[in-house]
N, C-alpha and C positions, 0 to 999 in steps of 0.2 A: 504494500500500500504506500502511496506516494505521501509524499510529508507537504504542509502546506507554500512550504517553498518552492518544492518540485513543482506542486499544482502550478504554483503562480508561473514559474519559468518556463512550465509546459504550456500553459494558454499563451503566455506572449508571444510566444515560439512557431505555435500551431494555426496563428491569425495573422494575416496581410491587411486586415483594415484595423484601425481605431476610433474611435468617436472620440471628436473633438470638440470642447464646449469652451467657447471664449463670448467673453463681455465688452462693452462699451463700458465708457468711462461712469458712465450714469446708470450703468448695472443692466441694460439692456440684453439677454441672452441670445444667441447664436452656435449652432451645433453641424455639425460635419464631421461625413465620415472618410478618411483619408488612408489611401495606402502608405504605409510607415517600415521603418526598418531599426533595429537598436545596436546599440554597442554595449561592450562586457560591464558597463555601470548601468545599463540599461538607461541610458540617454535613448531619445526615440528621436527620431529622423523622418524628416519628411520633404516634398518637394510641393510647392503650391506654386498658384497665379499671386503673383503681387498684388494683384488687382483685387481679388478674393475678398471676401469679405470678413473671412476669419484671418485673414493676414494681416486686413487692414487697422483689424481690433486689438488684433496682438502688436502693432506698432505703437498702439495708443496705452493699453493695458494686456503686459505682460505672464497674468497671474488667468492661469487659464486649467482643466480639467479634464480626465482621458478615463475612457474607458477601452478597456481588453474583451472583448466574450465572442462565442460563439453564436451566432443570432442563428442556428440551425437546431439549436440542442431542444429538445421536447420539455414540456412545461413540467417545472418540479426540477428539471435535471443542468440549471444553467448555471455557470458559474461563470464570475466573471475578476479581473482586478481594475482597482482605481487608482488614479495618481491623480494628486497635486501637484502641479508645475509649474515654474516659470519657463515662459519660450522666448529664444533668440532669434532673431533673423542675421544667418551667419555669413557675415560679410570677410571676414577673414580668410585669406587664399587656404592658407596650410589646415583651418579648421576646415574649408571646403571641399576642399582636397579629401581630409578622411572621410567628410560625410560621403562627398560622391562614389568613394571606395565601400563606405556598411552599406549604402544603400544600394551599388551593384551588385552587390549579395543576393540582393533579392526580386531586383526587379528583372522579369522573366520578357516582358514586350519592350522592343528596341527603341518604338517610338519613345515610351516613357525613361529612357534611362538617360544620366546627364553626361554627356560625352565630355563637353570642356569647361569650362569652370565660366567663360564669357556668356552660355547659358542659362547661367543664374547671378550674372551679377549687371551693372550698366543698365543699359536700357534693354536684356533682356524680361521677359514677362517671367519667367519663372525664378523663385528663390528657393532655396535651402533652408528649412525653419529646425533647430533645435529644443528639445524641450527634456529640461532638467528636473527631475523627480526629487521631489519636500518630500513627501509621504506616499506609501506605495499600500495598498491594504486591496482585499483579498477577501470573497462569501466565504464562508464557514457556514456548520447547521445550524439553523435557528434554531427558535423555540417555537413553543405555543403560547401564548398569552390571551386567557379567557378566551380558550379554543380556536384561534386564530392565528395563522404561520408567520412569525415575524421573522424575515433574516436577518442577520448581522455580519460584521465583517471585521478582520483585525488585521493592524500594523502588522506590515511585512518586509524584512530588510533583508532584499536578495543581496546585498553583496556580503 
């Protein structure tokens, strides 16, 4: 039986999208779901339109929220991990440079993958967003409370 850390490294592992929830300055929400890729601190990577709307949030308000799961899993049986993050839009060649190396990890269609770095910086449309994990937590079995299923979830320190 897997320990809840495996869980958690095994969902990250086993998913190509994330949901992404980023806010306005004024608290207005915003949610997307984005292909992503991590590194061994489980930093997660992503590539978006600048233009985007959750990119344009995250220029404004950095303090943004992620969710991991599989949206296939049958009722009762889903499990999912969350993070609290601050996201970067990495303008840094050598920081760019790695992301472009974790994320050709994984991306499997040519169109989407970043061949040169001019790509995502200048006046191309597409950028390199980083997002660095505060808190990382993880479903566990709920309870019942006055015969009703309530999940919970606890602090998870993959590294």
């Amino acid at each position: 039986m897997l320990t809840d850390i495996e869980k958690t490294k095994q969902i990250i592992a086993d998913n190509i999208y994330m949901t992404l929830a980023t806010a306005s300055s004024d608290g207005k929400p915003w949610i997307s779901p984005v292909f992503f890729a991590y590194d061994e601190h489980y930093n997660l990577f992503w590539v978006s339109s600048k233009d985007s709307l959750h990119s344009k949030l995250i220029r404004k308000n950095p303090h943004a929220a992620i969710v991991i799961f599989d949206s296939r899993a049958l009722e009762g049986n889903g499990d999912g991990v969350y993070f609290e993050v601050e996201v970067f839009e990495l303008s840094d060649t050598v920081e760019i440079e790695r992301a472009m190396q974790i994320l050709g990890q994984r991306v499997t269609v040519d169109e989407f993958r970043v061949k040169q770095i001019k790509e995502v910086t200048g006046s191309a449309v597409w950028r390199i967003y980083k997002a660095v994990p505060k808190i990382i937590s993880k479903l566990v079995e709920g309870e019942y409370i006055n015969g009703q299923y309530v999940d919970k979830r606890i602090q998870i320190n993959l590294l």
